[in-house]
C-alpha positions as CSV (number, residue, x, y, z in Angstrom):
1,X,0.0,0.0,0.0
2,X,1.3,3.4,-0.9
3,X,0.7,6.5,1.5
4,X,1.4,9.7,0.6
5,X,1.4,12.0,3.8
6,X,0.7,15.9,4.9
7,X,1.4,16.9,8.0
8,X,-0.6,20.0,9.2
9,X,-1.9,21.8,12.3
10,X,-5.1,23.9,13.4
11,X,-6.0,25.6,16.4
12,X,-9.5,26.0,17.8
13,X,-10.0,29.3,19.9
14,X,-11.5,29.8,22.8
15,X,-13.9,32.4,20.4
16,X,-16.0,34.7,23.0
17,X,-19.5,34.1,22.3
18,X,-21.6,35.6,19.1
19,X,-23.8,38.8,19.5
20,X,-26.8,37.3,18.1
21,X,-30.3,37.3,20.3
22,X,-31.2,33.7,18.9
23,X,-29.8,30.2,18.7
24,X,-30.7,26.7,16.1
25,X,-33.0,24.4,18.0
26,X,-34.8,21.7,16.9
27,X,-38.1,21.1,18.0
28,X,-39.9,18.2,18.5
29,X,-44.3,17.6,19.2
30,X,-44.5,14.8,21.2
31,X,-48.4,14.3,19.7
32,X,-49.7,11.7,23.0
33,X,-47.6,13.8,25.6
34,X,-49.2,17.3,25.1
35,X,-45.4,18.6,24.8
36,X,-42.7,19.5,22.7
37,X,-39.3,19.2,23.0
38,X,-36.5,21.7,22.8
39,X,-33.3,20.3,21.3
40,X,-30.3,22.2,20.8
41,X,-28.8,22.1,17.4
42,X,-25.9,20.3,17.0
43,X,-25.3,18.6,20.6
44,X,-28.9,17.9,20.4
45,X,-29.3,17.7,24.5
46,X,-33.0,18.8,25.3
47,X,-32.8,22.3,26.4
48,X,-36.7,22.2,28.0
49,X,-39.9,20.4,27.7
50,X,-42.5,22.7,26.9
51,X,-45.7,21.7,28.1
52,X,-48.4,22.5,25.6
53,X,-51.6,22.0,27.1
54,X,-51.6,24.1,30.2
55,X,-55.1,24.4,29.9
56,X,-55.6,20.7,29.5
57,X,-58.3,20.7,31.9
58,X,-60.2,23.7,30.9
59,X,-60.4,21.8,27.0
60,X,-61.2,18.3,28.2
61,X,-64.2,19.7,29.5
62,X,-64.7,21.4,26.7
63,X,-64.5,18.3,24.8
64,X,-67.4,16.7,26.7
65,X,-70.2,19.5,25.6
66,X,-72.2,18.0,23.0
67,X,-70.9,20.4,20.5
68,X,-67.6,19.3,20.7
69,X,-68.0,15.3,22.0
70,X,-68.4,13.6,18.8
71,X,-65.7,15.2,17.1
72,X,-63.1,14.8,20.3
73,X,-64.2,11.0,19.9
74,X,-63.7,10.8,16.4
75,X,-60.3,12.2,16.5
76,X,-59.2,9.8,19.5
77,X,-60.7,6.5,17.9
78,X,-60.1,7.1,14.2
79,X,-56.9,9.5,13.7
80,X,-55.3,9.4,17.0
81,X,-54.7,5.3,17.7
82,X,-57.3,6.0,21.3
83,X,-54.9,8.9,22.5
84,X,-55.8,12.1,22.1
85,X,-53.8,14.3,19.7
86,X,-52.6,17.5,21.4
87,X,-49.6,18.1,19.3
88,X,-49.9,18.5,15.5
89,X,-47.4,21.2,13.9
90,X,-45.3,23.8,15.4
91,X,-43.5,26.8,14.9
92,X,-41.1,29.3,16.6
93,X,-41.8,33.5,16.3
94,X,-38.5,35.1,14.3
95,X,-37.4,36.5,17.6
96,X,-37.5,33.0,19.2
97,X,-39.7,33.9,22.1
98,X,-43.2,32.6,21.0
99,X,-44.3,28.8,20.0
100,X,-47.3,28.4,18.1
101,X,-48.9,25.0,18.1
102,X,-51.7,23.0,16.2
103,X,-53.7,20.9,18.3
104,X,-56.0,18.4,16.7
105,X,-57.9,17.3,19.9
106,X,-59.2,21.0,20.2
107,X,-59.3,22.2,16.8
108,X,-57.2,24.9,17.6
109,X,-54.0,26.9,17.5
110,X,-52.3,28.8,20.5
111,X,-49.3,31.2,21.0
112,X,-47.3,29.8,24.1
113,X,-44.6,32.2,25.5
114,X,-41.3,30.1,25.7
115,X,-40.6,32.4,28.6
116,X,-43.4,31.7,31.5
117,X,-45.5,28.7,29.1
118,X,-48.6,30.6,29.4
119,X,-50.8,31.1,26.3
120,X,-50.7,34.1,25.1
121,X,-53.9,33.8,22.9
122,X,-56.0,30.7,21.5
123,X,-57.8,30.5,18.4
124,X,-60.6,28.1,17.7
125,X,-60.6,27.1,14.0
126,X,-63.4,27.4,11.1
127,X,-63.0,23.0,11.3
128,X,-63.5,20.9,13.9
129,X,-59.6,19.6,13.9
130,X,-56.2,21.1,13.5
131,X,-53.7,19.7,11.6
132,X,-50.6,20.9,9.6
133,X,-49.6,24.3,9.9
134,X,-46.7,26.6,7.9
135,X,-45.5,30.0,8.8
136,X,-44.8,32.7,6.3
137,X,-40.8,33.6,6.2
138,X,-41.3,36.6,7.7
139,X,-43.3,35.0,10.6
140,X,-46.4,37.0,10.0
141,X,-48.5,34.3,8.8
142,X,-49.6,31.0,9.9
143,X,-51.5,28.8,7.0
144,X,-53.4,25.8,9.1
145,X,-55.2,22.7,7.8
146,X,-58.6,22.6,9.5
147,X,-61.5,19.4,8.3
148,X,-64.9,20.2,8.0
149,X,-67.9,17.7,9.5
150,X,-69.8,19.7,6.9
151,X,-69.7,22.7,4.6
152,X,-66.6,23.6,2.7
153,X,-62.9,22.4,3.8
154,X,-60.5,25.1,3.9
155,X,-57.2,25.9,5.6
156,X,-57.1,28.9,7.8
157,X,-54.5,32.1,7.7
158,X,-54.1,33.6,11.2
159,X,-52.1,36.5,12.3
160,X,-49.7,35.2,14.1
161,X,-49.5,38.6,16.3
162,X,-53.1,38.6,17.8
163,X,-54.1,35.1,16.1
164,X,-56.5,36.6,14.8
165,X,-58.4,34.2,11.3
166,X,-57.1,37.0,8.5
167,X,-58.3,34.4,6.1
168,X,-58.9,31.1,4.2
169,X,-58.7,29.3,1.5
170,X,-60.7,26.3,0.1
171,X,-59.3,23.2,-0.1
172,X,-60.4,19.4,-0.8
173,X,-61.6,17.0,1.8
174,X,-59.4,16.7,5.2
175,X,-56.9,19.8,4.4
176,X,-53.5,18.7,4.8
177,X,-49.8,19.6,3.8
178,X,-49.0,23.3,3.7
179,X,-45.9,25.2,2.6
180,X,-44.8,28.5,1.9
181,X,-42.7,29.6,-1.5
182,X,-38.7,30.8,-0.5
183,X,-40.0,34.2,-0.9
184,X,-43.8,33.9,0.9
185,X,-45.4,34.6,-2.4
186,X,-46.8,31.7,-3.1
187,X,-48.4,28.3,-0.2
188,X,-48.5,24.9,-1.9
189,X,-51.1,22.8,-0.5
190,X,-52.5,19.3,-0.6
191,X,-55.5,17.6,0.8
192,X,-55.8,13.9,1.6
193,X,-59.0,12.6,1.5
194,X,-61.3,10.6,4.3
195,X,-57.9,8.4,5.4
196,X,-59.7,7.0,8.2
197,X,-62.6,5.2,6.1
198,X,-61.5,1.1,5.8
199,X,-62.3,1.6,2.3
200,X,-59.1,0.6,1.0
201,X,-59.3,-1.1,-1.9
202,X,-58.4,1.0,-5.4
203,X,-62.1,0.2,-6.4
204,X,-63.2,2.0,-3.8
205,X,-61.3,5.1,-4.5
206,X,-63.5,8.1,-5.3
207,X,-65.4,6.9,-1.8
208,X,-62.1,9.1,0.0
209,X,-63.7,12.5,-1.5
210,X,-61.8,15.7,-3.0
211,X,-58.1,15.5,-2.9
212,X,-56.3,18.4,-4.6
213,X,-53.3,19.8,-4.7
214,X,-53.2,23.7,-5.0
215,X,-50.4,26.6,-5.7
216,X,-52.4,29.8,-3.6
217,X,-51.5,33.2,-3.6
218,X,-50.2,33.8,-0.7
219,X,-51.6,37.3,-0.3
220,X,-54.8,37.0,-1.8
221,X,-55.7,33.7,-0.7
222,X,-56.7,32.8,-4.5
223,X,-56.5,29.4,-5.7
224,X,-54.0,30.0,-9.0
225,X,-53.5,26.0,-9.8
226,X,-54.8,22.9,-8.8
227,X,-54.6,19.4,-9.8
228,X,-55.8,15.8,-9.2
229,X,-52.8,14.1,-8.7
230,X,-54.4,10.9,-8.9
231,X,-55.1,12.0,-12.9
232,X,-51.8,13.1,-13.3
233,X,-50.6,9.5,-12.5
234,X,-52.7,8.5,-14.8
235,X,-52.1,10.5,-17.5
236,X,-48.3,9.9,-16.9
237,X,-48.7,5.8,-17.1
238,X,-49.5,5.0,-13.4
239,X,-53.4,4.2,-13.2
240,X,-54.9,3.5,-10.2
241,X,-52.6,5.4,-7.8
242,X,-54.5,7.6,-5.0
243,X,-54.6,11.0,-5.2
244,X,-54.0,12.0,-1.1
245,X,-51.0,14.0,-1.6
246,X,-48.9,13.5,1.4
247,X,-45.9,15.5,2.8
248,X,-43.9,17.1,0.0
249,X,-40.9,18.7,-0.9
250,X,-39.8,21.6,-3.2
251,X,-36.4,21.7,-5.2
252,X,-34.3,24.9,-3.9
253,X,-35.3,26.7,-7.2
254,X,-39.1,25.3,-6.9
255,X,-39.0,24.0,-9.9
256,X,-39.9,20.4,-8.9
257,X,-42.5,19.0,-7.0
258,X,-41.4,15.6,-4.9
259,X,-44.5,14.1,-2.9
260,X,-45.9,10.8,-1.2
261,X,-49.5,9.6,-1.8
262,X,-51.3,7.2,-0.1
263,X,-50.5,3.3,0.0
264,X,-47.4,3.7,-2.4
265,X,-43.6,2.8,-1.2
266,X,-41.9,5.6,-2.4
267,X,-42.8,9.3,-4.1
268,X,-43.6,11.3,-7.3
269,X,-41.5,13.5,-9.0
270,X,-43.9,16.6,-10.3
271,X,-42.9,19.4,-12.9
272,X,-44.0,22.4,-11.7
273,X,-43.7,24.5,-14.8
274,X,-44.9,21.7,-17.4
275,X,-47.8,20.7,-14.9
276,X,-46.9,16.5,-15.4
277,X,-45.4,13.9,-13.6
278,X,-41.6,13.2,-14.7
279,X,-40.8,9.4,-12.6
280,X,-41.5,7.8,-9.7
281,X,-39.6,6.7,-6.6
282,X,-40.1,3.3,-5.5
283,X,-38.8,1.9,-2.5
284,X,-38.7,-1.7,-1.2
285,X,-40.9,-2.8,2.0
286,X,-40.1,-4.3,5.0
287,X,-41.0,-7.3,7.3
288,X,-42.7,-4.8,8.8
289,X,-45.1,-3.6,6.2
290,X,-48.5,-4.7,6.7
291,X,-49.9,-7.4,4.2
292,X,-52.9,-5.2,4.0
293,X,-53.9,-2.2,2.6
294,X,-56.8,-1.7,5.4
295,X,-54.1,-2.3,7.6
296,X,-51.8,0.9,7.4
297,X,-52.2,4.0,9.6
298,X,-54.3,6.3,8.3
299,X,-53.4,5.2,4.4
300,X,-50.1,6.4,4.9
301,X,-47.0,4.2,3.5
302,X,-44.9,6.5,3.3
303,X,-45.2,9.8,5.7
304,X,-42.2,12.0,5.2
305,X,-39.8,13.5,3.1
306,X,-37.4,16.3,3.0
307,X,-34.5,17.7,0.7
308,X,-30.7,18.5,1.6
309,X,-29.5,22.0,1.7
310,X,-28.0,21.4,-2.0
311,X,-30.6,19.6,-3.4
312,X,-29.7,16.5,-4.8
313,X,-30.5,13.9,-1.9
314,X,-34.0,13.1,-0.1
315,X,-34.8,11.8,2.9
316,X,-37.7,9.5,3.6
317,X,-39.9,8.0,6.3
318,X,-40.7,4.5,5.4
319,X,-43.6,4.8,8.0
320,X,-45.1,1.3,7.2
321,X,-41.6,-0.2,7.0
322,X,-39.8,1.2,10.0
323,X,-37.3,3.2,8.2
324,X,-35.9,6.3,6.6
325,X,-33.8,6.3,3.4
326,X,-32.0,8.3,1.8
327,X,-32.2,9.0,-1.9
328,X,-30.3,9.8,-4.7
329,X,-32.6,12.5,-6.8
330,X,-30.5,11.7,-9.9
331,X,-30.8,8.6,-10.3
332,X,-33.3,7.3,-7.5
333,X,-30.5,4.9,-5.9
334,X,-31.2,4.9,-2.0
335,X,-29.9,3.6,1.0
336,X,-32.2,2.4,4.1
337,X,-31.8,2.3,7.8
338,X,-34.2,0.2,9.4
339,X,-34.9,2.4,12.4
340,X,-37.1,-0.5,14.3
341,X,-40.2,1.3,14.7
342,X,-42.5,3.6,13.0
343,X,-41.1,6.4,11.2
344,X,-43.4,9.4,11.0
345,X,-41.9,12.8,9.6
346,X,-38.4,14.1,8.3
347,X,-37.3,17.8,7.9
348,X,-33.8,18.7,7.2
349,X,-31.4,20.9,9.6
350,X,-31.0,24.7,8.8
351,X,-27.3,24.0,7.3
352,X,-28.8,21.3,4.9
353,X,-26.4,18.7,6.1
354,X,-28.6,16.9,7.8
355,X,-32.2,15.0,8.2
356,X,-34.3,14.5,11.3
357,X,-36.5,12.2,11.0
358,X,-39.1,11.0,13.8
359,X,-39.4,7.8,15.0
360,X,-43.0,8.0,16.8
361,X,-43.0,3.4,16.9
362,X,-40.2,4.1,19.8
363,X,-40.3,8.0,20.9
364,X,-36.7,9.0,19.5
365,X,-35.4,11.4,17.0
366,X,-32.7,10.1,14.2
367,X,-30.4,12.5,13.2
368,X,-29.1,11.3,9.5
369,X,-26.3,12.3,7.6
370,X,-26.8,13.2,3.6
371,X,-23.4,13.1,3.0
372,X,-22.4,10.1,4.4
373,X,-25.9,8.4,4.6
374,X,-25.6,7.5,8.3
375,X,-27.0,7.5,11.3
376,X,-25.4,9.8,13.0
377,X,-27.3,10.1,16.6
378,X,-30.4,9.1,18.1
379,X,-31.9,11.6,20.7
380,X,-35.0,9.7,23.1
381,X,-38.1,12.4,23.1
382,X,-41.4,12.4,24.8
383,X,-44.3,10.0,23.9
384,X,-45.0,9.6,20.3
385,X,-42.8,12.5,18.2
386,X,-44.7,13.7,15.0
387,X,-43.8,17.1,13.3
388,X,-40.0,18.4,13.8
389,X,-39.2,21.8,12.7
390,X,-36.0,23.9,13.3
391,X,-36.1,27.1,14.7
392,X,-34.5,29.5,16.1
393,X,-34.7,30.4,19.7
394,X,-34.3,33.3,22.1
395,X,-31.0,33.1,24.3
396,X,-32.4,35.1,27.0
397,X,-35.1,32.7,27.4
398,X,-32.9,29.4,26.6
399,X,-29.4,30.9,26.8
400,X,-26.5,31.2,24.6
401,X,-25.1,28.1,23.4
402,X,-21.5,27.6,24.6
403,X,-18.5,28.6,22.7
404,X,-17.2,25.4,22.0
405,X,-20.3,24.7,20.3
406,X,-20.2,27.6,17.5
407,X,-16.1,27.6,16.9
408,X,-15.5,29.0,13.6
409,X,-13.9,26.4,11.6
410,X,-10.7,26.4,10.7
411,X,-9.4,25.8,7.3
412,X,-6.5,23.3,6.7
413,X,-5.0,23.6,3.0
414,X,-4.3,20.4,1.3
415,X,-3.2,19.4,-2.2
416,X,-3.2,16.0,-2.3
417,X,-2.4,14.1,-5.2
418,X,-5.5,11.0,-5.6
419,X,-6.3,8.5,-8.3
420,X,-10.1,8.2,-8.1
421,X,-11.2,5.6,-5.5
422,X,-8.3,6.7,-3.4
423,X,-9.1,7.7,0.1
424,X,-8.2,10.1,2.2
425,X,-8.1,10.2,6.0
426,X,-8.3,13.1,8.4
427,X,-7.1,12.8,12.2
428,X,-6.3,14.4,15.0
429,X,-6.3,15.3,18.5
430,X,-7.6,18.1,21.3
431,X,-5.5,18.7,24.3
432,X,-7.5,18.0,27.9
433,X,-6.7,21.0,30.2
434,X,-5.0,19.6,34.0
435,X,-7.6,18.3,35.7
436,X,-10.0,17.9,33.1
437,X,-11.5,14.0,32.8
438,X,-12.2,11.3,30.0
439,X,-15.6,12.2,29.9
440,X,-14.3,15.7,28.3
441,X,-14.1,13.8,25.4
442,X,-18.1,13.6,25.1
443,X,-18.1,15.6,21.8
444,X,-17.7,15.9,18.5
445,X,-15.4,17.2,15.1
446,X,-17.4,17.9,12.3
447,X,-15.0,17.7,9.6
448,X,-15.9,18.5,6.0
449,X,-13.8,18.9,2.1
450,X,-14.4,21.6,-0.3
451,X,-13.8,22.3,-3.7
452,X,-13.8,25.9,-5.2
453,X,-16.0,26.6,-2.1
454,X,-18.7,23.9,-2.3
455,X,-18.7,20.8,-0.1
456,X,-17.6,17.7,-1.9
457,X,-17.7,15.5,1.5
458,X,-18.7,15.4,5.0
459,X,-18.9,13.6,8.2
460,X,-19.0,14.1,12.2
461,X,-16.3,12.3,13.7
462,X,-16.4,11.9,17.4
463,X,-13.9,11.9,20.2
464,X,-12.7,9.3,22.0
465,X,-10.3,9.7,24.9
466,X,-6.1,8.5,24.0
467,X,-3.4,9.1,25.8
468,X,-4.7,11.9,27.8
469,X,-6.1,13.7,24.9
470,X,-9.4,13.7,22.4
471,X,-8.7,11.8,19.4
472,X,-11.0,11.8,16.2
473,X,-10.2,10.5,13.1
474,X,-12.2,9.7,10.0
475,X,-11.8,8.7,6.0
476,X,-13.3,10.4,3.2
477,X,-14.0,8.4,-0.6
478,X,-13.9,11.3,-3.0
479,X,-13.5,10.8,-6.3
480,X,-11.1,13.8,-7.7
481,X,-8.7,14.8,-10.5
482,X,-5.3,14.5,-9.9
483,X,-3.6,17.6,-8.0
484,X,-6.9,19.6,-7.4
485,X,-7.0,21.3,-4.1
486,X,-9.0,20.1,-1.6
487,X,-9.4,22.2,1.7
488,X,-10.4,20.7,5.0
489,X,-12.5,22.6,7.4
490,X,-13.1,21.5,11.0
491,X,-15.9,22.7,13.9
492,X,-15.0,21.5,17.4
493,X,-19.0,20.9,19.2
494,X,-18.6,19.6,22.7
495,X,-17.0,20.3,26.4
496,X,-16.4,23.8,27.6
497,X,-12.8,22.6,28.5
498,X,-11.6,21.7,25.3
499,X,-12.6,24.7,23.5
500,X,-8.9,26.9,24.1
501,X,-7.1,23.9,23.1
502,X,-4.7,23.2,20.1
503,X,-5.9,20.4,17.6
504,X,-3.1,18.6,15.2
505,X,-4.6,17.1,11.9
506,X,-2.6,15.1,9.4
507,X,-4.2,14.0,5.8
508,X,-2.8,10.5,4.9
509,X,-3.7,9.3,1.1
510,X,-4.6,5.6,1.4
511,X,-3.7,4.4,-2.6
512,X,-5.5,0.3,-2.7
């Protein structure tokens, strides 16, 4: 074996802390619980456990007037598995000090402050059930799914200041998915149909009612374009496919549609500006995929999917198969993790490196890699996780996260000479202060190449105590041209102690 070796040497400074007011969280509904969970972005340790239904007592007996008892009962037996659902979507205000939150059980959304967990205000929708919400980039605007028992279906816009209904648009039966354009012009919506009906079978389709997808002005609240889905299948080569658009997700120039649909393994990949249906996705099943169709949870197969930060991987929750994959959008080419337990949401972190996707079957969070297409943590959460969303929070409610958790990375030039297939390894080690333990080590190096300034590679690479130091080490496969420049950039996340202290790295070329 040949090695070619570069010797270099970074430091990682004790930096004092940012002047910014907010810092990334993740955050987590815990549907069953009634709370959500604050996880700090990238340790992921739970900042706080917010409890969402404060006035839990007040709306149970709400729930028992005959106005509201049949719908409370509905949405316990048929959506919500016998528990009630007090946790649907949720969203952080831009300043970081105010969570709103769907809540299904009550057909209502409420402003929580973050700083005392009262409610601020509570607004009873035009439906009788809350479901997904999206807010507006510049947080004015919250666009919530709310089914009718009768009369149209629509989703609501509130005001997210006073909460106030500043609107609605119509939608098809049981509103569902919403999301708002880059630049808040535009909401892309989707409605799924009566999911909870045991009429499964394709014959028995147009029994699920009106499912559309629709592109809404987002200041008007006018319907611009909608579409069966279920036609566009058709049309495309793929008959008797449902037309329940699921969770969706937009390519960064929102040119491409990428959604789930009822009962199939896999998604659709929709173009936007030609208005058809370019290929589908499919995806294998598990030993865990029920044999039956009347046998999935609430029609959903699939219920999840999310796009890196550079748009060419997605992410997947294999809900009836217990997993999450990750996917290849050129080419379709995936890779699975069997998670062991219902999957039920993925979103991808605010740098784009990243997918979190929720695993309800067994009350964790997995955090996923794009770039390497690994597991890279699992984080335990309250009782059955549905929607994550990152946000960003207030430091003066949550405080500022620690400076060894934001160091600036440090760039290590390397021109490395590499057939393709070659590999290249990155190591090194952080000095532990006098007095400082093994348990210092608790942390992690996010290491990462790039080329001309975009990322070909990355990976976390965590410490592990030797010889009275932190050691990491980690190789990278990249396929490269002979003599380009690749530069290394590390970010230190972890103990307090180890933040002032000197890190060596060396780049060895491993030729097979």
């Amino acid at each position: 074996m040949s090695v070619a070796v570069a010797a270099l040497a970074c430091a990682f400074p004790g930096e004092a802390a940012e002047a910014a007011d907010t810092r990334d969280v993740l955050l987590v509904g815990n549907n069953w619980d009634g709370t959500a969970d604050v996880l700090d972005v990238p340790s992921y340790e739970r900042l706080r456990r917010i409890n969402i239904v404060p006035d839990l007592e007040e709306r149970q007996m709400e729930n028992l007037l005959p106005t509201r008892a049949p719908f409370a009962i509905f949405v316990r037996t048929m959506v919500g598995e016998g528990h009630d659902q007090m946790v649907d979507d949720l969203y952080v205000s831009k300043d970081g000090r105010i969570l709103y939150v769907s809540r299904p059980s009550f057909d209502d959304v409420v402003a929580i402050d973050l700083a005392n967990g009262q409610i601020i205000w509570r607004t009873v929708l035009t439906g009788v059930r809350a479901d997904h919400m999206a807010i507006s980039p510049d947080g004015m605007r919250l666009a919530v799914s709310t089914a009718s028992a009768a009369g149209p279906n629509v989703v609501d816009v509130l005001d997210t200041a006073t909460g106030t209904i500043a609107g609605t648009f119509p939608s098809g039966d049981t509103p569902h998915e919403n999301n708002y354009s880059r630049d808040g012009s535009l909401i892309y919506h989707a409605s799924i149909g009566r999911i909870y009906t045991p009429l499964d079978d394709p014959a028995m389709d147009a029994t699920k009612g009106e499912r559309v997808f629709e592109i809404v002005d987002a200041q008007t609240l006018q319907v611009l374009k909608k579409w069966d889905m279920g036609k566009k299948l058709a049309e495309a080569g793929h008959p008797n496919m449902s037309s329940a658009v699921r969770p969706m997700a937009l390519s960064p120039d929102e040119k491409w549609l990428y959604f789930q649909v009822s009962f199939f393994h896999g998604f659709v990949e929709f173009d936007l500006e030609h208005e058809r249906v370019t290929r589908l996705a499919d995806l294998p099943l598990s030993d865990a995929t029920p044999a039956r169709r009347e046998d999935y949870i609430l029609d959903s197969a699939h219920h999840g999917i999310a796009m890196s930060g550079d748009g060419t991987k997605l992410c997947v929750a294999g809900t009836s198969s217990n997993y999450a994959a990750i996917v290849h959008r050129d080419d379709f080419s995936y890779r699975i993790h069997p998670l062991g337990a219902r999957t039920y949401w993925a979103t991808t972190s605010a740098d784009g490196h990243h997918c979190y996707v929720s695993v309800a079957g067994d009350d964790t969070m997995s955090i996923i890699s794009y770039d390497t297409e690994q597991e890279v943590a699992r984080v335990p959460v309250g009782d059955h996780p549905q929607r994550a969303r990152i946000a960003k929070a207030s430091t003066e409610i949550f405080g500022a996260p620690s400076p060894a958790n934001r160091g600036r990375p440090r760039s290590l030039s390397l021109r490395v000479a590499r057939r393709p297939g070659s590999r290249l390894r990155l190591s090194g080690r952080l000095g532990l202060p006098a007095g400082a333990g093994s348990a210092a080590c608790a942390g992690v190096v996010r290491l990462d190449l790039r080329r001309s300034g975009a990322v070909v590679a990355q990976a976390p690479a965590r410490l592990r105590p030797a010889r009275g130091r932190c050691a990491y080490a980690h190789t990278f496969r990249v396929a490269s041209q002979r003599g380009r420049r690749l530069v290394a950039n590390a970010r230190f996340t972890g103990s307090d102690a180890l933040a002032p202290q000197r890190a060596s790295a060396r780049a060895i070329r491993v030729r097979r």
